[in-house]
N, C-alpha and C positions, 0 to 999 in steps of 0.2 A: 125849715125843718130839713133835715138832712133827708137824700132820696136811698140811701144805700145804709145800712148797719151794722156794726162788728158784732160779730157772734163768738161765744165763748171755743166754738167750733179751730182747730188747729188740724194741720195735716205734716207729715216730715217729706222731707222728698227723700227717694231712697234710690232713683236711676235718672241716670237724665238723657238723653240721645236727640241724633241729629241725622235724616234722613237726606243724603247727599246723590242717592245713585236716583236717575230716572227712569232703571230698567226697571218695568214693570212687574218681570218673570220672576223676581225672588225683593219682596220688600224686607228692607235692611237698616235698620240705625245705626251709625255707629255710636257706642256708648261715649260721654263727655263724664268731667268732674264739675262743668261749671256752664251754664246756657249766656251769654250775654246779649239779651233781648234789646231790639230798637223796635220802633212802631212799623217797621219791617216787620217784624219776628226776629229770626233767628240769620243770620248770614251766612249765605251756603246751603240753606234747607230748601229744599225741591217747594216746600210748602211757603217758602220766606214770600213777602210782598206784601203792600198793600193793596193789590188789588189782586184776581185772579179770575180767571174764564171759568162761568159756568158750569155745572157738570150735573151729572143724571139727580142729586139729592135736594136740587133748588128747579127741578125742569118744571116744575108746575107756576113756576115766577116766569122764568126765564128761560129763552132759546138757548140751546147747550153752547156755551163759547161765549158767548154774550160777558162782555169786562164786567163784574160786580168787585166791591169790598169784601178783602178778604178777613173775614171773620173765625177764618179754616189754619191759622199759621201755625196754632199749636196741637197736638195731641195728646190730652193729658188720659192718665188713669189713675187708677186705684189698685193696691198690691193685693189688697184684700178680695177685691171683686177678678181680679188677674187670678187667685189659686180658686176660686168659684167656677167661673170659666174653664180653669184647668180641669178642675174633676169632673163636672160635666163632659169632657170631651174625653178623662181616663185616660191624659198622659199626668206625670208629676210634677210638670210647672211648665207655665208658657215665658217664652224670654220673652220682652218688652219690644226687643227690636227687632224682632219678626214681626210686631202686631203696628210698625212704623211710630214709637209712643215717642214723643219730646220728655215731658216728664210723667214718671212713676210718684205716687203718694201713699203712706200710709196715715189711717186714723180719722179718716172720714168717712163715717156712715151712709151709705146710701149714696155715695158719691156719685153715680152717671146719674142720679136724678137732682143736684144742686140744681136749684131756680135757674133759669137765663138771665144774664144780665147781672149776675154774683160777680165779687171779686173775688180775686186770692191774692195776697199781697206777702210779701217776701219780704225779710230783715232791711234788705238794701233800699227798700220803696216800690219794685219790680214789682208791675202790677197785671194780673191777668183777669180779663173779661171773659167769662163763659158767654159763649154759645149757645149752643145746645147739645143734648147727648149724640153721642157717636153713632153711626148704623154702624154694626159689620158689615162686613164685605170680602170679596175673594180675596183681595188681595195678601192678607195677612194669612188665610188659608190655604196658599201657594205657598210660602214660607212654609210654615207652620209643616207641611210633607218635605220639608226639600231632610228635616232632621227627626220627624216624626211619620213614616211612611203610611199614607192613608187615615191619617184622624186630622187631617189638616179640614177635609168635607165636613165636622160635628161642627167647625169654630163659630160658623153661620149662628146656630141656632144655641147653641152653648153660652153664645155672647150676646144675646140679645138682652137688653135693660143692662147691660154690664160691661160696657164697651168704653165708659169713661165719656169726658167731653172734647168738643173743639173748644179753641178758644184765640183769641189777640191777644196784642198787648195792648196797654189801657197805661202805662206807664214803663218808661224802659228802665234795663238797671240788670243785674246781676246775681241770679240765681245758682245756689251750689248743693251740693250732696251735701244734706245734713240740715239744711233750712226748713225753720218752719215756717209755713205760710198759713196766714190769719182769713178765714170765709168771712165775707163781708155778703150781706141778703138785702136785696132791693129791699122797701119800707112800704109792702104793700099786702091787703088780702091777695090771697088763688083769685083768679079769674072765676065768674060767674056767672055766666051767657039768664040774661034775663034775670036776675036779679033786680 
């Protein structure tokens, strides 16, 4: 029996970007028309590798630094939960690569809460493994002041459950503006502690 299932579930991709500076002070994507994914990531992305140190959102596994798999390569979102975001914080749109996104989606619901362990697969075969949903964090909310002065501090709390996923790749290939990518859902009940 297959472990993973296609769902009628579709998303378009509508931004794609690629996070190249490692200056902390202002997080920047630059925008792409095309991602070409290996089991790296992405080439050139601060985020690319299969593996990667540690850091504060796994410290309860793991000493900060400590090599783990990196299961962080991509940052996806949602366009929809992006202008949610937005109003909550009462600016009129958050750009993508202030908030460091690889790729933007439209047309999936609930999107920062897809299961762990989903795919998202793209025309070309281009396969990505969710993670889990995203924290926010400052970083995006540094940006976010350098062109919005002073509502960069709302993004924290703004973005919470709506922050999109991390994610791998799960198969490499070639993603573009304008693809749709097919939600595939592990083949399983929600977890149920004592059942």
């Amino acid at each position: 029996m297959p472990a993973l299932k296609p769902t009628d579930y579709t998303a378009t991709v509508v931004w794609l970007g690629l996070v190249t500076n490692t200056d902390r002070k202002e997080l920047l994507a630059e925008c792409r028309d095309a991602l070409d994914l290996t089991f790296e990531g992405v080439a050139g992305s601060v985020h690319g590798g299969a593996t990667r140190a540690a850091c504060t959102r796994v410290r309860k596994q793991y000493p900060e630094d400590t090599e783990i798999r990196n299961e962080r390569q991509l940052s996806v979102l949602s366009e929809e939960e992006l202008d949610l975001i937005a109003s909550k914080m009462g600016v009129d749109r958050l750009d993508p690569a202030r908030l460091g996104a690889s790729i933007v989606l439209r047309g999936l619901p609930d999107f920062s809460h897809v299961p762990p362990s989903s795919r998202l697969q793209a025309p070309s075969g281009a396969t990505l493994t969710v993670d889990m949903q995203n924290r926010p964090c400052q970083f995006p909310a540094k940006s976010i002041d350098k062109v919005a002065p002073g509502k960069g501090r709302g993004f924290k709390t703004a973005a919470n459950g709506l922050r999109g996923v991390t994610a791998s790749v799960a198969r490499e290939g070639r993603v573009v503006l304008g693809d749709v990518l097919r939600l595939h859902v592990p083949d399983q009940r929600a977890w149920q502690p004592g059942y």
